[in-house]
C-alpha positions as CSV (number, residue, x, y, z in Angstrom):
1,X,0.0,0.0,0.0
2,X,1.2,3.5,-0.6
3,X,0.3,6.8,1.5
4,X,-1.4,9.4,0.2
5,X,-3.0,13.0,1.1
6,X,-6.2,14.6,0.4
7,X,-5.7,17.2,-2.1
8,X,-5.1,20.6,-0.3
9,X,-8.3,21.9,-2.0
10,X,-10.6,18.8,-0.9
11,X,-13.0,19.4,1.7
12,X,-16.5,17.4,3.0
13,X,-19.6,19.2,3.8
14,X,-20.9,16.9,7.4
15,X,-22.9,16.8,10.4
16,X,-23.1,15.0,13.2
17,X,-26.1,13.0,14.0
18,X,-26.4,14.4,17.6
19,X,-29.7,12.9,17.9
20,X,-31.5,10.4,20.7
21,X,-31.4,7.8,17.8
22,X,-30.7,4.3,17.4
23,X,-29.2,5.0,14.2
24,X,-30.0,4.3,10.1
25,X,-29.9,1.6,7.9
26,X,-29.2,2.5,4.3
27,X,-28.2,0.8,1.0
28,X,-24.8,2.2,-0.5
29,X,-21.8,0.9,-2.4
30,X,-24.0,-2.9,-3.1
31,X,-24.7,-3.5,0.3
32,X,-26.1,-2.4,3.8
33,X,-25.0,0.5,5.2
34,X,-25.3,1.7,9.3
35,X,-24.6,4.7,11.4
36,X,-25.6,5.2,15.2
37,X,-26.0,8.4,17.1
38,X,-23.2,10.6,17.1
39,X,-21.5,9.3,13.7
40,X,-21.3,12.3,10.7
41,X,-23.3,12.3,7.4
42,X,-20.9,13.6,5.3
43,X,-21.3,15.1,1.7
44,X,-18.1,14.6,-0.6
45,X,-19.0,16.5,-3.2
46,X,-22.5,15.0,-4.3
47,X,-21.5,11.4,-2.7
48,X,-23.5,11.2,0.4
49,X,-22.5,8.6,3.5
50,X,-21.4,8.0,7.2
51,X,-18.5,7.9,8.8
52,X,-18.4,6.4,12.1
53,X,-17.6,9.4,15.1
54,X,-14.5,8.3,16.7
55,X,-12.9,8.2,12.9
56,X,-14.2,11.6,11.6
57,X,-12.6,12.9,15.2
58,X,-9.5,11.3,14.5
59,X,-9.1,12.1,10.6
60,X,-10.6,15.7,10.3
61,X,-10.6,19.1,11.1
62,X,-13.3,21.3,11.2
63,X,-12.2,24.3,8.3
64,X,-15.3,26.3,8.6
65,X,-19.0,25.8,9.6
66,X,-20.1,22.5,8.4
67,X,-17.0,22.1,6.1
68,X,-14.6,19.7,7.1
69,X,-11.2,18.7,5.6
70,X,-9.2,15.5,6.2
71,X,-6.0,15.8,7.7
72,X,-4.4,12.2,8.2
73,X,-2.7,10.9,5.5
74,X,-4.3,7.1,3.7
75,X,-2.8,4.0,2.6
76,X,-4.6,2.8,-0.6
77,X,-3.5,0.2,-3.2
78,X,-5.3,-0.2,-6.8
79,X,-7.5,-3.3,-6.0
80,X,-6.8,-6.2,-9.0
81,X,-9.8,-7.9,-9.4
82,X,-13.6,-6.5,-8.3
83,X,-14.8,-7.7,-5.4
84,X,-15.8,-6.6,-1.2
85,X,-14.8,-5.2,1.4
86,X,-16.5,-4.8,5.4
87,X,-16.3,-1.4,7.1
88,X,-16.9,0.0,10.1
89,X,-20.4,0.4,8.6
90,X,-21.4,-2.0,6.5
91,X,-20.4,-3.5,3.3
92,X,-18.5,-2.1,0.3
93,X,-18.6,-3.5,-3.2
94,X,-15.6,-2.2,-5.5
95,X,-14.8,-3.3,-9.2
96,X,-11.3,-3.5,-10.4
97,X,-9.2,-0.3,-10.6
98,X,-10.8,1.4,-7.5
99,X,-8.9,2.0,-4.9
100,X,-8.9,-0.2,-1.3
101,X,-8.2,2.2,0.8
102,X,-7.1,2.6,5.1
103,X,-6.8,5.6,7.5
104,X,-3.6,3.4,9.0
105,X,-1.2,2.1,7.9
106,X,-1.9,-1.4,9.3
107,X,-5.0,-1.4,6.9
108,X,-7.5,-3.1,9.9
109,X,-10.8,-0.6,8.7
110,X,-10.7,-1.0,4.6
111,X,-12.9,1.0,2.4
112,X,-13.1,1.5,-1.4
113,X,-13.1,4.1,-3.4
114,X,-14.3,4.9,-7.5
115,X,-10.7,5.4,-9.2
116,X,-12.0,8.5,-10.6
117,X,-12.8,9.8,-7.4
118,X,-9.8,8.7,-5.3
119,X,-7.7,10.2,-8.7
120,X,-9.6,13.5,-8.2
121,X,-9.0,13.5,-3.8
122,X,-6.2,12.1,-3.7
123,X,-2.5,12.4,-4.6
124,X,0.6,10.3,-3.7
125,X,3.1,11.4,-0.9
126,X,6.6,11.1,-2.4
């Protein structure tokens, strides 16, 4: 795998779900997707989902109101073949070419990203 940043004019539009709530169920990426009370619905430019709270905590910083930009660096790898991946919340279907990506370097919480999207939010750290 090989790090990368979010392109220094990349940002998210999110909010938190601070609501007495036991949460969502939603269909995204080919398979079921949850959030609980307390995770962020984030908007990354038109593509709409959740990231769990402790990770949006970690992995951004608040840039104005409501706007949010991602300040850890990834690990991500070109996948081979299509196939799936598990996530924190829920299941992720990916075709080859996208990306696998991991906020650590260990790779334990795996998500995939479009390879036009990571291409257009991403680039490599030499």
């Amino acid at each position: 795998m090989r790090q990368y940043r979010r392109k220094p004019d990349q940002f998210v539009v999110a909010i938190q779900l601070n609501l007495d709530t036991e949460g969502l169920r939603f269909c995204k990426w080919g398979g079921e997707q949850r959030c609980k009370a307390q995770d962020w619905l984030v908007d990354n430019d038109g593509d709409i989902y959740t990231v769990e709270r402790e990770t949006f905590a970690r992995t951004y910083a608040r840039i104005a109101p409501g706007h949010y930009r991602k300040i850890t660096p990834i690990w991500a790898e070109e996948a081979a073949t299509a196939g799936h991946v598990q996530t924190l919340e829920g299941t992720t279907r990916y075709e080859a070419g996208d990306y696998l990506v991991a906020d650590e370097r260990e790779g334990q919480a795996r998500y995939a990203v479009k390879r036009e999207k990571f291409l257009a939010m991403y680039q490599l750290v030499e």
